[in-house]
KOLDODO-146848 format. One record per residue: residue number from 1; residue in one letter; z, x, y of N, C-alpha, C in turn. Coordinates in steps of 0.2 Angstrom, whole numbers, always signed. Atoms other than C-alpha are relative to their C-alpha. Layout:
<sites>
> NUM:a:Z:X:Y:Z:X:Y:Z:X:Y
...
</sites>
This chain:
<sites>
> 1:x:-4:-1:+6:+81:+133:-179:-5:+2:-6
> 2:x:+6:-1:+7:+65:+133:-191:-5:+6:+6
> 3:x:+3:-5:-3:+51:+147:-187:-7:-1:-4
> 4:x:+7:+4:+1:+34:+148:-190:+0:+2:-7
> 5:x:+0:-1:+7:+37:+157:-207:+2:-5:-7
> 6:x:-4:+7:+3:+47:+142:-214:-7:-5:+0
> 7:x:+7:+5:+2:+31:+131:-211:-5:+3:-3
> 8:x:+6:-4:+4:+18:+142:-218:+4:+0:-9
> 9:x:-2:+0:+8:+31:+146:-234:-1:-7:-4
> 10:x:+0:+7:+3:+34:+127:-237:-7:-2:-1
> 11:x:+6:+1:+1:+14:+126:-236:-3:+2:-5
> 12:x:+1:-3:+6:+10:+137:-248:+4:-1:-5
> 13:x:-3:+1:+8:+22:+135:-261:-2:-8:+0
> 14:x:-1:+6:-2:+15:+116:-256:-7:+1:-7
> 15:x:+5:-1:+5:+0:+123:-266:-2:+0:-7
> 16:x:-1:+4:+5:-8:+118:-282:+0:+10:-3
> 17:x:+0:-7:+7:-4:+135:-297:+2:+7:+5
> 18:x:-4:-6:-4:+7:+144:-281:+6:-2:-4
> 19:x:-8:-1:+3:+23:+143:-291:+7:+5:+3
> 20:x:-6:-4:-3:+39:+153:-287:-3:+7:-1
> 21:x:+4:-7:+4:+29:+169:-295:-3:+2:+4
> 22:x:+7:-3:-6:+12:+169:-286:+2:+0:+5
> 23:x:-4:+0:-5:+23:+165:-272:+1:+4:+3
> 24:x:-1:-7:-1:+31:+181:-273:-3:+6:+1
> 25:x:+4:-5:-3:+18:+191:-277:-4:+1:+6
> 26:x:+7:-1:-5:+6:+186:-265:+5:+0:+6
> 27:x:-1:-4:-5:+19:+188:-249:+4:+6:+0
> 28:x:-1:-8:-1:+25:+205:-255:-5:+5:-1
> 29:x:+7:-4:-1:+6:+211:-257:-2:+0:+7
> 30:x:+4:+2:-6:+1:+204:-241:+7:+0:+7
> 31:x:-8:-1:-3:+17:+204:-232:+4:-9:+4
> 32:x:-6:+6:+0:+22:+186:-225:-3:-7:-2
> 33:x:+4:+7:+2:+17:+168:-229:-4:-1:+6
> 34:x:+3:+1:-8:+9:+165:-211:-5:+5:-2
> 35:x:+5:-2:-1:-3:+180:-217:-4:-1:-8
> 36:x:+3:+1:+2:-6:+176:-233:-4:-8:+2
> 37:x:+2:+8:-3:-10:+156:-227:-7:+4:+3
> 38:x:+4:-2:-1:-22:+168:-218:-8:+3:+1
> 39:x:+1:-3:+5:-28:+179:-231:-10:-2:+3
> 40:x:+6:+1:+2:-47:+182:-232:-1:-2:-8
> 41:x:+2:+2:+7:-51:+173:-249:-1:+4:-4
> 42:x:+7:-7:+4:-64:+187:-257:+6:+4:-1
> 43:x:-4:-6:+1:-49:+200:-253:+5:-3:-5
> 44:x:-6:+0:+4:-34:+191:-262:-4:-3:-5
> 45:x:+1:+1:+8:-43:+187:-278:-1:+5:-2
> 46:x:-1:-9:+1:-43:+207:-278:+5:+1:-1
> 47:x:-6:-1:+1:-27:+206:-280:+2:+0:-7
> 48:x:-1:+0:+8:-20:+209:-299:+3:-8:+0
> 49:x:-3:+7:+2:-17:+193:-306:-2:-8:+3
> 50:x:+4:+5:-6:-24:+182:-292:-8:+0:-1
> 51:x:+6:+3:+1:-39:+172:-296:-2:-4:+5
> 52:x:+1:+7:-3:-50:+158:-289:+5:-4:+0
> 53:x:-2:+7:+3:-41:+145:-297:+8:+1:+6
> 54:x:-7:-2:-3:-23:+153:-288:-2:-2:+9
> 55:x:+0:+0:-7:-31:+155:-272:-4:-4:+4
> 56:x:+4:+6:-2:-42:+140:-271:+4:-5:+7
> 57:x:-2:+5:-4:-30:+129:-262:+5:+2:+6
> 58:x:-2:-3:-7:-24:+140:-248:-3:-2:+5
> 59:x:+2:+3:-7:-26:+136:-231:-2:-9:+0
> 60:x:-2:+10:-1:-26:+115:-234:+3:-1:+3
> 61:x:-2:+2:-6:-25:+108:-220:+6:-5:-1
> 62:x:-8:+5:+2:-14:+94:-229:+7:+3:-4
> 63:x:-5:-3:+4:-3:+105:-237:+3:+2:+7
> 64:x:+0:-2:-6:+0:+112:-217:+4:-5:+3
> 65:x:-3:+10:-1:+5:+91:-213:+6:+0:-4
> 66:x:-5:+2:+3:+16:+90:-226:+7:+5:+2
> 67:x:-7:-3:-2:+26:+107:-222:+1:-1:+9
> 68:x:-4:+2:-7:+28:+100:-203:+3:-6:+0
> 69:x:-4:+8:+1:+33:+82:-210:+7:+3:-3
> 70:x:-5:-4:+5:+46:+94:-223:+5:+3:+9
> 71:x:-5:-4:-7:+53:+103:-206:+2:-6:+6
> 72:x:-4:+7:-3:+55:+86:-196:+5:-2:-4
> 73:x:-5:+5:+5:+64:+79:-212:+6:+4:+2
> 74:x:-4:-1:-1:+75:+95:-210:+5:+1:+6
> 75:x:-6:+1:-8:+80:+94:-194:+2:-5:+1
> 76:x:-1:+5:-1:+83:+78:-193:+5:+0:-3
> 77:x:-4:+1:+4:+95:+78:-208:+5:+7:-2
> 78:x:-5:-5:-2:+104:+94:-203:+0:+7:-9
> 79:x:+1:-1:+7:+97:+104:-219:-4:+6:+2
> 80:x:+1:-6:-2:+94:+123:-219:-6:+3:-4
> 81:x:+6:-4:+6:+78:+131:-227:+2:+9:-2
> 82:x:-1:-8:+0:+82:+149:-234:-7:+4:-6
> 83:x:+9:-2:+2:+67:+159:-239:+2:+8:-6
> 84:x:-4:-4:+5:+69:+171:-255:-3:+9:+4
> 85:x:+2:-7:-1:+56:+185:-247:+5:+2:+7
> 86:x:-4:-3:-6:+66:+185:-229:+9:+0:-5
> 87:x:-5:-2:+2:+81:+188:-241:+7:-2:+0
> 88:x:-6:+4:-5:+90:+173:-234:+5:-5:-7
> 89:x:-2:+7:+3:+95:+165:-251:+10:+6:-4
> 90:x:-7:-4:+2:+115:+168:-260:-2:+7:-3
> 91:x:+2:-6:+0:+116:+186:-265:+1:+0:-8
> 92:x:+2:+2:+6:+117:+182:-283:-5:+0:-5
> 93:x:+7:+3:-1:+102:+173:-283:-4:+2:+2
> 94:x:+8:-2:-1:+92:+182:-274:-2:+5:-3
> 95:x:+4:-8:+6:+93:+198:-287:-4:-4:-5
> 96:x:+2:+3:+8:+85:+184:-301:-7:+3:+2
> 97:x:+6:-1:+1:+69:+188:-305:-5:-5:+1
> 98:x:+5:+5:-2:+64:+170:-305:+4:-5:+5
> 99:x:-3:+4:-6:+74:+164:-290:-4:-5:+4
> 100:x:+5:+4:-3:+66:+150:-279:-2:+5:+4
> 101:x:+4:-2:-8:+54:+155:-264:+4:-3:+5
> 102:x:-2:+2:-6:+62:+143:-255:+7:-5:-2
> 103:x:-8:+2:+4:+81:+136:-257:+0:-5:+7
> 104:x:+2:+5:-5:+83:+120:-246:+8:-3:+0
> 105:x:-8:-3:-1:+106:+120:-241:+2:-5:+5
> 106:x:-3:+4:-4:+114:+105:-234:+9:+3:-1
> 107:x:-7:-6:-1:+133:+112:-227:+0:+6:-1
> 108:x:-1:-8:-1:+138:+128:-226:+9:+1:-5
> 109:x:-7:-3:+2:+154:+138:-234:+0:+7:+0
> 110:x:-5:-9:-1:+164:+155:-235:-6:+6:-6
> 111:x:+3:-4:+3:+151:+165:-243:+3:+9:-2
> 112:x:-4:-5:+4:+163:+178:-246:+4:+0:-6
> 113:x:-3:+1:+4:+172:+169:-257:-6:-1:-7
> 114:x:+4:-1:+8:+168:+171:-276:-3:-7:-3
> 115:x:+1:+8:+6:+158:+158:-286:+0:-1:-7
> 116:x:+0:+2:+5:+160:+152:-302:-2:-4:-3
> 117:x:+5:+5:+1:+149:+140:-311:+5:-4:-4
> 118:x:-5:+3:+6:+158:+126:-323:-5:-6:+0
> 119:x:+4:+3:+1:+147:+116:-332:+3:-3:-8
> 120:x:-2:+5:+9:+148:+102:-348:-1:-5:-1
> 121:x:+6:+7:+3:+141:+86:-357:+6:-4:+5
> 122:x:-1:+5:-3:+142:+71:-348:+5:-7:-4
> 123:x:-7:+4:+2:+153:+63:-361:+7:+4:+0
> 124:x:-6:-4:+2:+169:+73:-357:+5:-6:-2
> 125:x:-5:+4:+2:+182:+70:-365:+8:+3:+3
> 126:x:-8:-2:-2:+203:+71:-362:+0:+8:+1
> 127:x:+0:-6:-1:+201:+88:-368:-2:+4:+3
> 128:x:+6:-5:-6:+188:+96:-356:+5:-1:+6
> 129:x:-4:+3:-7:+197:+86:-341:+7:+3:-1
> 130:x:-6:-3:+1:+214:+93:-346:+1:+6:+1
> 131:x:-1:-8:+0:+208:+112:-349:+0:+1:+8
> 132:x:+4:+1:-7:+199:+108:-330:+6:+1:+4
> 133:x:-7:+2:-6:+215:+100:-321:+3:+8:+1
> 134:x:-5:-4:+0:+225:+114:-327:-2:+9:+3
> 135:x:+3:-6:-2:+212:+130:-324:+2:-2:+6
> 136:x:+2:-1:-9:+207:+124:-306:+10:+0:+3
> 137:x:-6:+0:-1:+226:+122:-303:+3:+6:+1
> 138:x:-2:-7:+2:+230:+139:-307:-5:+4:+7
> 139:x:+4:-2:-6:+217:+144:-295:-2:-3:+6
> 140:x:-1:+2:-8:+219:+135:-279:+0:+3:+5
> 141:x:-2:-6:-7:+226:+148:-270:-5:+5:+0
> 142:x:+2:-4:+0:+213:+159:-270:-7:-1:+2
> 143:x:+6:+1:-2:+197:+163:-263:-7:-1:-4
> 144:x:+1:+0:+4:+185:+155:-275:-5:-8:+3
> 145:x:+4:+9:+0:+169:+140:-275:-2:+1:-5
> 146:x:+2:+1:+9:+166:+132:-290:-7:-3:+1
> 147:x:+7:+3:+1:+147:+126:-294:-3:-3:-6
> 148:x:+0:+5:+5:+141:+113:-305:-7:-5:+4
> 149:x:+9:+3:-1:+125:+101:-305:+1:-8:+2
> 150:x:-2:+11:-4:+134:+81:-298:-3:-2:-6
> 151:x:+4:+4:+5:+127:+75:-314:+9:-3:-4
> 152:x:-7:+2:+0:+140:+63:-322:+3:+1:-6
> 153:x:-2:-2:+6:+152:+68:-335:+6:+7:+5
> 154:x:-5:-7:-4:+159:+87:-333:-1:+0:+7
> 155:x:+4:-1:-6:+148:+91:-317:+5:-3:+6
> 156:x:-4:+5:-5:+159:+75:-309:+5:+2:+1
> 157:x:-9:-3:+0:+175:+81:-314:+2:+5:+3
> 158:x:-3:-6:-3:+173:+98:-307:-1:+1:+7
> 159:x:-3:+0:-6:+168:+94:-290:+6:-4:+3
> 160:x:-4:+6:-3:+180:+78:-288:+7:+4:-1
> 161:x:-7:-4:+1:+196:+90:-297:-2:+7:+6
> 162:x:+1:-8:-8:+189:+108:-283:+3:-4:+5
> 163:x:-2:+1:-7:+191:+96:-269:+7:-4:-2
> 164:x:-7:+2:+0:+208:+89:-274:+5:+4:-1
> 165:x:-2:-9:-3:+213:+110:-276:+0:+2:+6
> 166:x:+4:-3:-7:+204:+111:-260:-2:+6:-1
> 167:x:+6:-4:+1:+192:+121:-267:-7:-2:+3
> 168:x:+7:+3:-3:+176:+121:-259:-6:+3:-6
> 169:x:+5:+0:+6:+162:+117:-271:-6:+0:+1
> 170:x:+9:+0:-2:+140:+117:-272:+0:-4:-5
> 171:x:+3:+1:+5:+132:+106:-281:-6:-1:+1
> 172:x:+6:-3:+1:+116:+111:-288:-5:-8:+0
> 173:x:+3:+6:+1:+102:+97:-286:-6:-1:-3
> 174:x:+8:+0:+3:+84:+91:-298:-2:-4:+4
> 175:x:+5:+4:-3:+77:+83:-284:+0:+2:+8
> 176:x:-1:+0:-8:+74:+84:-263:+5:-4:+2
> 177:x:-3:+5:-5:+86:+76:-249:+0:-5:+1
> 178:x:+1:+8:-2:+77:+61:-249:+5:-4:-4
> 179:x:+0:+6:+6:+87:+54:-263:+6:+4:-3
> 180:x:-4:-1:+2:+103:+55:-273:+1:-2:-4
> 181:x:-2:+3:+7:+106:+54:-291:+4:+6:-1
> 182:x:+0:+10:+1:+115:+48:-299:+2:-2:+5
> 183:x:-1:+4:-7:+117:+36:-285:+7:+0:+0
> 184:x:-6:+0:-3:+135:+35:-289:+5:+3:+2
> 185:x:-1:-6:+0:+139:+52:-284:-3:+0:+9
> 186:x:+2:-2:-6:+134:+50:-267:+6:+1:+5
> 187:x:-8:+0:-6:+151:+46:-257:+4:+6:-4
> 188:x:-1:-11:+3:+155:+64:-270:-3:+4:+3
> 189:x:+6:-4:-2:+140:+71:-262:+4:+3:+9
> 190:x:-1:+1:-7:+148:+67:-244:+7:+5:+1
> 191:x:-8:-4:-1:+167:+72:-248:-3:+8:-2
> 192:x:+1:-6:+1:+159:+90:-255:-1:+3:+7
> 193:x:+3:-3:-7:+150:+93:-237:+8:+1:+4
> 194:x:-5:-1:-3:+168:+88:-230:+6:+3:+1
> 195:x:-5:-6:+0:+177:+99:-238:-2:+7:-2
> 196:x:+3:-5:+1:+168:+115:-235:-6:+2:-4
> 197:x:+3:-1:+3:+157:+114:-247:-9:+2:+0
> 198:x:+7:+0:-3:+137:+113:-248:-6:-2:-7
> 199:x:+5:+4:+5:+123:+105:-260:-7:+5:+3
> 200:x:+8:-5:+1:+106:+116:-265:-3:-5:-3
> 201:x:+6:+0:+5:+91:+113:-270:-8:+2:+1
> 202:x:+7:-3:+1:+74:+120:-274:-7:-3:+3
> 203:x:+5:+7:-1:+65:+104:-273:-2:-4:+8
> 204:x:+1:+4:-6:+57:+95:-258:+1:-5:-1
> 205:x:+1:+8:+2:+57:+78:-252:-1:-3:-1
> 206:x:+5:+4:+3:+44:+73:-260:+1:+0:-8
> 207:x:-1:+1:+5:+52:+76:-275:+6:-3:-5
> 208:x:-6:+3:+5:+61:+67:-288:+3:+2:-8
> 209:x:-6:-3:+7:+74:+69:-303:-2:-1:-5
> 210:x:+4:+1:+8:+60:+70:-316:+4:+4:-5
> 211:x:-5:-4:+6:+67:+76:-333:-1:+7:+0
> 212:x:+2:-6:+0:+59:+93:-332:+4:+3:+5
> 213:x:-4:-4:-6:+70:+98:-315:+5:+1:-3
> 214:x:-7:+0:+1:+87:+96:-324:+0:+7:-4
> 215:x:+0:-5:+4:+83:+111:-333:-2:+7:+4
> 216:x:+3:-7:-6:+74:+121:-319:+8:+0:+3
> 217:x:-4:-3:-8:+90:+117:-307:+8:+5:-4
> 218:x:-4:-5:+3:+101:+124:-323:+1:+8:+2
> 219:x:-1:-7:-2:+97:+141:-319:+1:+2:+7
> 220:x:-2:-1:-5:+100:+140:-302:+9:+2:+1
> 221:x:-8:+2:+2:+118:+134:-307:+3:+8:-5
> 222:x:-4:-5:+4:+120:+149:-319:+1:+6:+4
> 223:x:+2:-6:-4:+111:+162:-306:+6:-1:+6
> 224:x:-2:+0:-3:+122:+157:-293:+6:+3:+1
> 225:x:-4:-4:+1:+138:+164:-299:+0:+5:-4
> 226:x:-2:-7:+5:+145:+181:-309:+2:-3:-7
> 227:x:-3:+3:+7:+153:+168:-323:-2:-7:-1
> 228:x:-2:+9:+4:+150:+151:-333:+5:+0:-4
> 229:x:-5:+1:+5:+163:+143:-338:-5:-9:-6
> 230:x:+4:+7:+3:+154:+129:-354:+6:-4:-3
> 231:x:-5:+4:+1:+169:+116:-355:+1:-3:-9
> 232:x:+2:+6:+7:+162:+103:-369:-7:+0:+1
> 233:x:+4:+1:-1:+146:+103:-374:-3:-3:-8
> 234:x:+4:+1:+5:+134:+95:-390:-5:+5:-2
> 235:x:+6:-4:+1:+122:+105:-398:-7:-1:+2
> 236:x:+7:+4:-4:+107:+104:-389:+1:-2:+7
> 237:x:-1:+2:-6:+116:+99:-374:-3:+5:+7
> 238:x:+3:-3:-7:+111:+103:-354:+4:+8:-1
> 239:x:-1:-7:+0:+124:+117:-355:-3:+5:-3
> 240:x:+3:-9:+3:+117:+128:-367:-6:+4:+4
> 241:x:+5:-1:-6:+104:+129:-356:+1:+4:+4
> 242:x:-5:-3:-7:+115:+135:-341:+2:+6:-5
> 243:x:-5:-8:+1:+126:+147:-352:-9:+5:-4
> 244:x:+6:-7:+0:+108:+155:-358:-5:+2:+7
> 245:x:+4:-6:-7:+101:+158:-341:+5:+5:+1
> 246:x:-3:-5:-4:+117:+166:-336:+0:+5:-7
> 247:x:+1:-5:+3:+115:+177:-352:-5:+4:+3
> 248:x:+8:-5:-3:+95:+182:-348:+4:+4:+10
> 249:x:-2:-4:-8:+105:+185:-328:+6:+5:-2
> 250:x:-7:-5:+2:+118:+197:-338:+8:-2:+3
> 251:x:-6:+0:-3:+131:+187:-332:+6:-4:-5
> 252:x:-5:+2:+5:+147:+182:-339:+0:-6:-4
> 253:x:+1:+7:+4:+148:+166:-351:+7:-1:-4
> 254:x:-6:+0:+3:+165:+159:-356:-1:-9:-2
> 255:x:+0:+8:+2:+167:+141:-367:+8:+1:-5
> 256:x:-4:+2:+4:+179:+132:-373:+0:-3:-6
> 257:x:+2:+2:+7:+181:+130:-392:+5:-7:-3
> 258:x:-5:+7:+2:+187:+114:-401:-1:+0:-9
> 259:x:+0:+1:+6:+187:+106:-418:-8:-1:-2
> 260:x:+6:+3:+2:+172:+109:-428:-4:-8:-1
> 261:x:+3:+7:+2:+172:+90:-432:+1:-3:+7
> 262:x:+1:+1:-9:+172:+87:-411:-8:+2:+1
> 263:x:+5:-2:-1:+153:+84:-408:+0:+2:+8
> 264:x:+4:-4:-7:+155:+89:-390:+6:+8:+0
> 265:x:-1:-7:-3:+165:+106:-394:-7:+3:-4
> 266:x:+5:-1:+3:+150:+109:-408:-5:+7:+6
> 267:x:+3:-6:-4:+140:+119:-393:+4:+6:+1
> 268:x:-4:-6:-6:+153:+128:-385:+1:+5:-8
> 269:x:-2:-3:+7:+159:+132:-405:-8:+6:-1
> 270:x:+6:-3:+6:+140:+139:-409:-1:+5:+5
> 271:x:+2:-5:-6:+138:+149:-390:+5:+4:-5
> 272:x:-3:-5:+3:+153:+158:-396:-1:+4:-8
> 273:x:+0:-5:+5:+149:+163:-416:-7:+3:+3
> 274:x:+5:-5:-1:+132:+168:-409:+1:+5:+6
> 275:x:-4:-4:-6:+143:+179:-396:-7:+1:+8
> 276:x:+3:-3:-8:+133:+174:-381:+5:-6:+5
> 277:x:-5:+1:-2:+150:+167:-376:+6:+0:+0
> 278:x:-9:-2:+1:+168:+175:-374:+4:-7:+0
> 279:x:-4:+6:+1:+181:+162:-382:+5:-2:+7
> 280:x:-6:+4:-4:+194:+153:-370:+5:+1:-4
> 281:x:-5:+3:+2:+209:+155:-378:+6:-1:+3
> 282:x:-6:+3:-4:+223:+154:-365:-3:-1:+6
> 283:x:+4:+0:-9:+219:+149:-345:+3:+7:+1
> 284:x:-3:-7:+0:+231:+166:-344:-3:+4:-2
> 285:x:+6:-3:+5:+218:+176:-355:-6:+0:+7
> 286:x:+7:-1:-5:+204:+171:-344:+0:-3:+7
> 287:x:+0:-2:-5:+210:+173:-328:+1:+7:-1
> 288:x:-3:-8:+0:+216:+190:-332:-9:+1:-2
> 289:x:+7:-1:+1:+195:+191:-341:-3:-2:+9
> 290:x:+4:+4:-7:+189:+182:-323:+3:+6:+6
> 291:x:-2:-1:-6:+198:+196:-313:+5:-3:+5
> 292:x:-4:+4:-4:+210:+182:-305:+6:+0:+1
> 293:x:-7:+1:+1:+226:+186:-311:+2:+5:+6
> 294:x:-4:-3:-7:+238:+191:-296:+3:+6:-2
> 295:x:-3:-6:+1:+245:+204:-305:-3:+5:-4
> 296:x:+4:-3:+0:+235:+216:-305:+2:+8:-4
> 297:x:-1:-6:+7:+245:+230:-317:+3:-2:-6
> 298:x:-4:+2:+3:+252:+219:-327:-4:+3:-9
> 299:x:+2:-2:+5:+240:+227:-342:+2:+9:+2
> 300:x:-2:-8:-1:+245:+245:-336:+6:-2:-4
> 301:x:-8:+1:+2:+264:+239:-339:+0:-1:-8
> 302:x:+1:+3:+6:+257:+233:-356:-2:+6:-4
> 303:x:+2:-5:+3:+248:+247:-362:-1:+5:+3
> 304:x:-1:-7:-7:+254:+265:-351:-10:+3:-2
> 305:x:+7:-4:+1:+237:+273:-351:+4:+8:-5
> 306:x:-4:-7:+4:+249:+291:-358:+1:-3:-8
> 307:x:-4:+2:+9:+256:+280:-374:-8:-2:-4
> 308:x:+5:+1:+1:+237:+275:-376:-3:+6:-4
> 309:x:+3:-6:+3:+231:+291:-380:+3:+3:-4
> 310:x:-3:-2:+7:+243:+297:-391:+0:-5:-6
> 311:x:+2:+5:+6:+240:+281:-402:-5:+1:-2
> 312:x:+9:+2:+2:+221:+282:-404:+0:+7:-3
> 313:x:+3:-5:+4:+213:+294:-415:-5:+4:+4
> 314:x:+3:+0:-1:+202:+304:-412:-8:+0:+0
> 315:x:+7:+2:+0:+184:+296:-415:+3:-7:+5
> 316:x:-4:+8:-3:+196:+279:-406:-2:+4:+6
> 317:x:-1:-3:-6:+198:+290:-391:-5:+1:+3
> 318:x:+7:+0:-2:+182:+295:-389:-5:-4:+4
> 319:x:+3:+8:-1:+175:+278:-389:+2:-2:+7
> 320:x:-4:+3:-5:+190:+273:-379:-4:+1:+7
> 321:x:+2:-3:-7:+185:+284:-364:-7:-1:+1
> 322:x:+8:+1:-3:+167:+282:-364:+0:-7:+4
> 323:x:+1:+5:-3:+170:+266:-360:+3:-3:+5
> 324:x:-5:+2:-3:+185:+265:-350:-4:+3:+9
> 325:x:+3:-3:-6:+173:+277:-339:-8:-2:+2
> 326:x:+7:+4:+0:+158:+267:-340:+2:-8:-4
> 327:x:-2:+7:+0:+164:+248:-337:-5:-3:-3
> 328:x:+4:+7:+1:+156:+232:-346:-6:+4:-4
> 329:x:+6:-4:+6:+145:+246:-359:-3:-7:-4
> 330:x:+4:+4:+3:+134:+235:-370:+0:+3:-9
> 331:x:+1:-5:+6:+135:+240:-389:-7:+4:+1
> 332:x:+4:-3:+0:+119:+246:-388:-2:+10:+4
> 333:x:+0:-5:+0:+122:+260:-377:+4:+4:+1
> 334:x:-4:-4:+4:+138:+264:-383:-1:+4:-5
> 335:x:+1:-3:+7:+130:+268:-399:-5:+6:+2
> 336:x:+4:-8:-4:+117:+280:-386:+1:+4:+2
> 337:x:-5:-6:-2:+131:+288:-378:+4:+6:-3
> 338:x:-6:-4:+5:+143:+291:-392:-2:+3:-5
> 339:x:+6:-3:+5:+138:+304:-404:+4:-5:-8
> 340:x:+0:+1:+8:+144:+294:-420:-8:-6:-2
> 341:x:+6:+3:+2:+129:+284:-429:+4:-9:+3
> 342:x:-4:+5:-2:+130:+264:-423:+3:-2:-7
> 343:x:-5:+3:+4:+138:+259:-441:+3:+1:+0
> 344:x:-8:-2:+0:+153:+267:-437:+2:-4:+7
> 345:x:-5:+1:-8:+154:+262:-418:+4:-8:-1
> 346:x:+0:+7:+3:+155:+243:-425:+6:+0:-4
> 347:x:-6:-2:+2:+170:+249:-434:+5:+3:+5
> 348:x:-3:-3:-2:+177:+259:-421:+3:-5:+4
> 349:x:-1:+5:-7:+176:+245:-406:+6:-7:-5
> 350:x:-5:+5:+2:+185:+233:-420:+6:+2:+0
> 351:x:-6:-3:+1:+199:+245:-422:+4:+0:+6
> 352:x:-2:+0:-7:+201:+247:-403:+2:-8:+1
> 353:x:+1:+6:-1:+199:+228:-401:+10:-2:-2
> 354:x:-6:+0:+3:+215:+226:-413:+6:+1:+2
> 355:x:-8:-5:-6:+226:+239:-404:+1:-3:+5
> 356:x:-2:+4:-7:+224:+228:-389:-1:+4:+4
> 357:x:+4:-3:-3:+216:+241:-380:-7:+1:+4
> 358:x:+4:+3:-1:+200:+234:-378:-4:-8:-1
> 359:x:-1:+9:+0:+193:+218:-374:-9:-1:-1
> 360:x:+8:+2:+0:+174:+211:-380:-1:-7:+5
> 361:x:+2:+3:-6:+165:+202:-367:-7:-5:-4
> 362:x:+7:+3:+0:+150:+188:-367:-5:+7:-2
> 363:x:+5:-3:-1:+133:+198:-371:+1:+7:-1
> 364:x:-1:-5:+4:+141:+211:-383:+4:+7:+6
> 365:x:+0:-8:-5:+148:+221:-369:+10:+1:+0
> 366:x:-4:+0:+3:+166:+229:-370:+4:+3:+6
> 367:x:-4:-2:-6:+180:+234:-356:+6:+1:-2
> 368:x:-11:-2:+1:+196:+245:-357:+1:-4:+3
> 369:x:-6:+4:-4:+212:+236:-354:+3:+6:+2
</sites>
């Protein structure tokens, strides 16, 4: 099941100032962890960036013990090691630039099917759990895992409501195998395996749910899928966390907005004015934005692409078409594209916007309808 590559990776990244980084460098300089474990010393401090202090603790014979105890642990408890340079981790994930070295995957699922991250504060309230019920509802029938962190609050809600859709869910973990928190998520931990689902994490056994991980396993949680949905959250809270990695990972970011005076809509409210997250306003809205909706011309039907053109002007049309022929543009190179100066495009994209022509996305970016 395991290979000799799997013990050496877990040996080295076992190492004191090898991080997920030098990780990387040093097995696509040298080419596999088995030959940097090898490595003549003298030569890899030649290496850009690699010093004594990085390469000091290479070849430790107890660092060696430990990844053979690590590979007993996993086989024993039926838990898969995926390795970022053999290219074994979700596809996602492994284009991130700081993706683990090493991803540690108890169960299996449909890997074809689309993921969706759904994340929010651990005091949910009615409101969150109602938009929840009602989304995943909607989306049942469709080929689709949700992904979320078992932490209690939203996290609990969205595997315990996926597996009663019979969605199959991941949750994301801050700590190794040995151990399950919050403990009372463990018989959740068991129904996710039994309904297709599967549990990550970065972390070995020997590690625990210190405060610093919850943050590391956030980016996992946003890099994993193409969208975050942020339900409820507080200013400050864990999500904002989560929906700014999946911004830095260019990836889609949708929240749910409440009453300014709702201190758990206050985050989702602030992601939104500072546009590094598309509003919610109907679950019909944002399945049509998510790609989900079943009816797949009902925006032709809406707006013929012929009656389109004859509406828009022409500096509207211009815009239009750059975009409509270059998906998900960014204002920025829309304004590089299109010959007007950007104080007008910003005028222009509003006008469009209005017609119902154009839809603005997370992370300034904009798509004909």
């Amino acid at each position: 099941m395991f290979t000799e590559e799997h013990l050496y990776s877990i040996a080295l990244r076992r190492c004191q100032s090898i991080g997920d980084g030098n990780f990387h460098k040093l097995v696509n300089t040298i080419g596999s962890a088995k030959e940097v474990w090898d490595f003549c010393k003298k030569s890899m401090q030649k290496i850009d960036g690699v010093g004594k202090k990085i390469s000091a603790d290479i070849g430790n014979p107890e660092h060696l013990k430990f990844a053979e105890n690590e590979i007993q642990f996993c086989e024993k408890n039926n838990i898969f090691i995926k390795l970022r340079h053999l290219k074994e981790l979700p596809n996602l994930l492994q284009e991130c630039g700081d993706a683990p070295a090493i991803l540690y995957q108890k169960g299996t699922y449909n890997t074809s099917f689309e993921k969706i991250s759904i994340v929010g504060t651990r005091n949910f309230t009615a409101y969150g759990k109602t938009f929840l019920e009602n989304f995943l509802s909607e989306i049942n029938s469709k080929k689709i895992v949700t992904v979320s962190g078992l932490a209690l609050g939203a996290d609990t809600e969205v595997h315990e409501k996926s597996i009663e859709n019979n969605l199959p869910t991941i949750a994301v973990l801050a700590h190794g195998f040995h151990t399950l928190y919050p403990s009372q998520n463990r018989k959740l931990s068991n129904r996710i395996l039994e309904n297709g689902g599967a549990l990550f994490t970065e972390f070995n056994s020997s590690q625990k749910p210190d405060r610093e991980n919850f943050i590391q396993r956030n980016r996992i949680v946003a890099a994993l899928s193409a969208s975050t949905i942020v339900l409820e959250t507080a200013f400050g809270g864990g999500s904002i966390s989560t929906a700014t990695f999946a911004n830095n990972y260019n990836r889609e970011v949708y929240a749910l907005p409440g009453r300014i005076t709702d201190k758990y809509s206050q985050g989702c409210n602030l992601l939104i004015s500072q546009n590094k997250a598309a509003t919610i306003s109907t679950i019909k809205d944002l399945l049509t934005q998510l790609n989900f909706d079943d009816n797949s011309n009902k925006m032709e039907e809406l707006f013929p692409r012929s009656e389109i053109k004859l509406e828009l002007k022409e500096n509207q049309l211009s815009v239009y078409n750059l975009i409509k022929e270059n998906p998900s543009l960014n204002l920025d190179d829309i304004s590089m594209l299109s010959e007007f100066p950007s104080h007008k495009i910003l005028g222009i994209l509003l006008e469009l916007e209005l017609l119902g022509v154009l839809k603005s996305l997370s992370g300034k970016k904009f798509v004909a309808i």
